[in-house]
N, C-alpha and C positions, 0 to 999 in steps of 0.2 A: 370512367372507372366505376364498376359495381353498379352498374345501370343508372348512375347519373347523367342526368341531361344537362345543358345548357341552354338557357334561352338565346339565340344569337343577337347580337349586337344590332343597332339599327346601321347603315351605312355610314361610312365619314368617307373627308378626302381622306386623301393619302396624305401623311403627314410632311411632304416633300410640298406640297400646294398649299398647307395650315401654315405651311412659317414664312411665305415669300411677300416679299416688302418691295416699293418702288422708290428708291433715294433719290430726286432730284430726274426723274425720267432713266435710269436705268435700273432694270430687277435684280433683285438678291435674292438668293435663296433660303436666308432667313435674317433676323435682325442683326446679326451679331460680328462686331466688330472690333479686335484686337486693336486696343489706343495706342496711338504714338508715341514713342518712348520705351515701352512693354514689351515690345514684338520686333526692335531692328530692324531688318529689312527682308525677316521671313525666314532666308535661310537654315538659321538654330534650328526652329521647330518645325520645319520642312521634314529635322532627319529624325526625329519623336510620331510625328504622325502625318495624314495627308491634310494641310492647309486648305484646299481646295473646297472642303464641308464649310471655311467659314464665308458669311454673306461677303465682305469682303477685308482686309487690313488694313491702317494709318499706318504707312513707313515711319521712320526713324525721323525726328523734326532736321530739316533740310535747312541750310541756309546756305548765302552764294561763296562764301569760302572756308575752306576747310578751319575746325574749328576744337581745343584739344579740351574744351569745358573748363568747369572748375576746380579749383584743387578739390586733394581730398582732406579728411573726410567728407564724404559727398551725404553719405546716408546717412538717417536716424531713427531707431524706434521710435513709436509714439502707441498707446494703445489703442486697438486693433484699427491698424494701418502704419503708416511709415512717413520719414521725410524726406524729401534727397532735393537736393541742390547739382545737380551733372551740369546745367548749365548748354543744353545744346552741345554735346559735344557728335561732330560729325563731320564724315570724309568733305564733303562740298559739294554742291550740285552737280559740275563736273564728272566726278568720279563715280555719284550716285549713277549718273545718265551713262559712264562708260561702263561701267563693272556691276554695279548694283541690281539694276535693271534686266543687262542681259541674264544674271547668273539668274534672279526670280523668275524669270519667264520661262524657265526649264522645267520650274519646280510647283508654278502658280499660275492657271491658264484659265482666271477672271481680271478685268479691271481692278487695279487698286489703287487707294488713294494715297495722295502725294500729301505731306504736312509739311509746310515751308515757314519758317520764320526770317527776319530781316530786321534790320537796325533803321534802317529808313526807307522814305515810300520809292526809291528808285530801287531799293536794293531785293523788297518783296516784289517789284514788277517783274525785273529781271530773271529772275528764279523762278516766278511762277512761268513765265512768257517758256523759256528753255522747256520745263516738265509736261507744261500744255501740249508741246508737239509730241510727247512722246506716246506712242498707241496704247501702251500697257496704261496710263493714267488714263482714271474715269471720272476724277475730283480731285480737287485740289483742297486741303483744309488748311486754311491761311491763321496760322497761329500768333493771337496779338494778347497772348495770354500768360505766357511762361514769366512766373516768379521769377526768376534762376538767374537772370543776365541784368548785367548795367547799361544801358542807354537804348533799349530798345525791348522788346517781347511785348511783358504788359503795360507800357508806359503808353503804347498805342491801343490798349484794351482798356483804360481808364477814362477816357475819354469821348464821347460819342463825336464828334465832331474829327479828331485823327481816327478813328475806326471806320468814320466813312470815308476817309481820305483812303485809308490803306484800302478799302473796299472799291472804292473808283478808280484808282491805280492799278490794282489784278483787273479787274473787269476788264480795262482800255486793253488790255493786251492778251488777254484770254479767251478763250471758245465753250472751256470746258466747266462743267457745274464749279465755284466758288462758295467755300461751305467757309463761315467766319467761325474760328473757335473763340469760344468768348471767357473771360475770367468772372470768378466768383467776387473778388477783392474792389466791389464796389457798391456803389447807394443804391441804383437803383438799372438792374440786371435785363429788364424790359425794353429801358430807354434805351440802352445800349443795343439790345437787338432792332431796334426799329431803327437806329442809325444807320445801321448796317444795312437792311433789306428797303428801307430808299435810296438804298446809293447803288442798290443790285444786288446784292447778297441776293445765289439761289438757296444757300441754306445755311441754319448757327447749328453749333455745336458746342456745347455745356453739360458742364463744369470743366476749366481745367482746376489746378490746385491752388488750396487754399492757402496762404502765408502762415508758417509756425516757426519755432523754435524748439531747439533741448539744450540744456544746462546740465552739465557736466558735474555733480557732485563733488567728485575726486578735486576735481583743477579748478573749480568754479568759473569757468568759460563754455562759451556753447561748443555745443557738439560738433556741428559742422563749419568748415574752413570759411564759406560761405556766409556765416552767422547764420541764415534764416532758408529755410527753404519751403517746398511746396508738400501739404499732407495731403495723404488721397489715403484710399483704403475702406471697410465698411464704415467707417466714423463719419465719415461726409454725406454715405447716401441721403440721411435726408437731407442735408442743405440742399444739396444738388437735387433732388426731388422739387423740394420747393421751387429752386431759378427754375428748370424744366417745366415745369404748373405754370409757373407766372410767364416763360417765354413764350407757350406755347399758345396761352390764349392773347398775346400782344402782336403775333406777327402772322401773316399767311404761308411764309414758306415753310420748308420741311425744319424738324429741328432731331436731332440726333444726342441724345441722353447720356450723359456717362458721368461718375462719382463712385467708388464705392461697389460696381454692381460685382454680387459672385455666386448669382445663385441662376435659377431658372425665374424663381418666382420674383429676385429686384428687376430683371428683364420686365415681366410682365407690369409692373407698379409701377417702372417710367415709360411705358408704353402708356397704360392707363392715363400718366398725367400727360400725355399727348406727343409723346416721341415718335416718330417715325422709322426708327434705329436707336443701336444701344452700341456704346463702347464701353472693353471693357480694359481697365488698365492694370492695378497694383495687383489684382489676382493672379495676373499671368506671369508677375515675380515670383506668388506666394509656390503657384502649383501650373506646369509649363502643361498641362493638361485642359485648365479653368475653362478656358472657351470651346473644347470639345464637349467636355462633360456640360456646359452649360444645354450648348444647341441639342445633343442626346438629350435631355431630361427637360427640355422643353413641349414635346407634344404631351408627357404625362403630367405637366403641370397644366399647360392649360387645359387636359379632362378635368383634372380636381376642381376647376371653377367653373368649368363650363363654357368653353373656350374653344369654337368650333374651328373660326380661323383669327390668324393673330392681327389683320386687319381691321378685325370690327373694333377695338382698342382705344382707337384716334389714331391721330398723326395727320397726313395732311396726302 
């Protein structure tokens, strides 16, 4: 316009090449992955946009029989972020494998990963052994994390010693990457990962939610039926920042980042602290858009730092 010029640009990749990540031996297209619990089992936002842009999805946490969670109230405010207690609620692996499965493969034509939970270490083999055969799974995230339930979730995530139980249990009957989800609700977040990845663990996954509460004003009772349940939302990113730093210079395998993220630039800051991938979870309650608009607005965030491809970052 009006005899203005432009200096051209020096060359880049293509920003399709800037954002591809290797999890565990299979490529993504970019880091970015809808957390377990967030996303169902794809469908809803299948009919909003094409799922296919994300690097890949955590289904809905799996366990071996159908399960109707916990009462409600399930949710609760908390400032910026939320609480919920569901409790795993889920058709059952069964169903998953019959109906689940076929109906996403219609809709979703990458590897996605399987999130399985269990009450005991036959009950995680089981379930994971079943999803293992199936082609559409490319990972399994073995969740010994969930606040929400009585006799099982995190009661094996507090522990290093049952974490690697539950972790040489999948392994004996699996083929497929085993990614440990790990809890935030303990002393010391490192040990716990290294429990893990000498028992086999190809990779952890951290943060899930932290223990909170709300108290009800009116009634002076908590909020949820539950009494307690798990906070996620931007309030935890740094905790979760920090376990991510500390896991990621304690163990050689991959680790996968999530707490809080809902921007382009919390992607790039647990990359930084050495993620390999990012999940993203209470965002995709807030806004069922979150993880498109993140991956979009990801090559223009990494120009503003300088940020040629998202690999030089860390990870593993």
């Amino acid at each position: 316009m009006g005899g203005v010029t432009r200096e051209k640009e020096a060359p880049r990749p293509a920003d399709a090449d800037r954002l591809r990540v290797n999890l565990c031996g299979t490529e993504l297209d970019n880091p970015v992955i809808p957390a377990s619990g967030t996303f169902g089992f794809g469908l809803e936002f299948a009919e909003i946009y094409d799922i296919n842009i994300l690097g890949t999805f955590s289904f809905k946490g799996t366990t071996r029989e159908p399960r109707f969670g916990n009462p409600t109230p399930r949710i609760a405010e908390c400032p910026a972020g939320m609480i919920n207690a569901v409790g795993l609620q889920n058709p059952g692996v069964g169903q998953v494998i019959r109906e689940e499965l076929p109906r996403l493969k219609q809709v979703f034509h990458k590897p996605v990963m399987a999130n399985v939970s269990g009450f005991s270490l036959e009950e995680y083999a089981e379930t994971c052994a079943l999803l293992d055969r199936e082609p559409q799974v490319g990972w399994l995230e073995v969740n010994i994390s969930c606040p929400n339930v009585h006799g099982g979730g995190m009661s094996f995530g507090t522990d290093p010693k049952q974490a690697a139980a539950v972790t040489r249990a999948v392994k004996a009957v699996t083929r497929k990457p085993v990614i440990l989800k790990l809890s935030p609700n303990v002393t010391d977040i490192a040990e716990m990962a290294l429990a893990c990845e000498e028992a086999g663990a190809d990779g952890i996954s951290l943060i899930n939610t932290l223990q909170g509460m709300r108290i009800d004003l009116k009634t002076r009772k908590p909020v949820l039926a539950n009494l307690m349940g798990g906070v996620s939302g931007p309030c935890v990113f740094p905790v979760a920042l920090r376990m991510v730093w500390q896991v990621c210079r304690a163990v050689r395998i991959p680790v996968i980042g999530m707490g809080g993220i809902s921007s382009a630039e919390d992607v790039l800051e647990m990359m930084m602290a050495g993620a390999t991938a990012v999940e993203v979870g209470a965002a995709n309650l807030r806004d069922p858009l979150a993880c498109r608009r993140i991956i979009e607005d990801l090559p223009a965030a990494m120009d503003r730092y300088g940020i040629r491809n998202i690999r030089e970052l860390g990870g593993h």
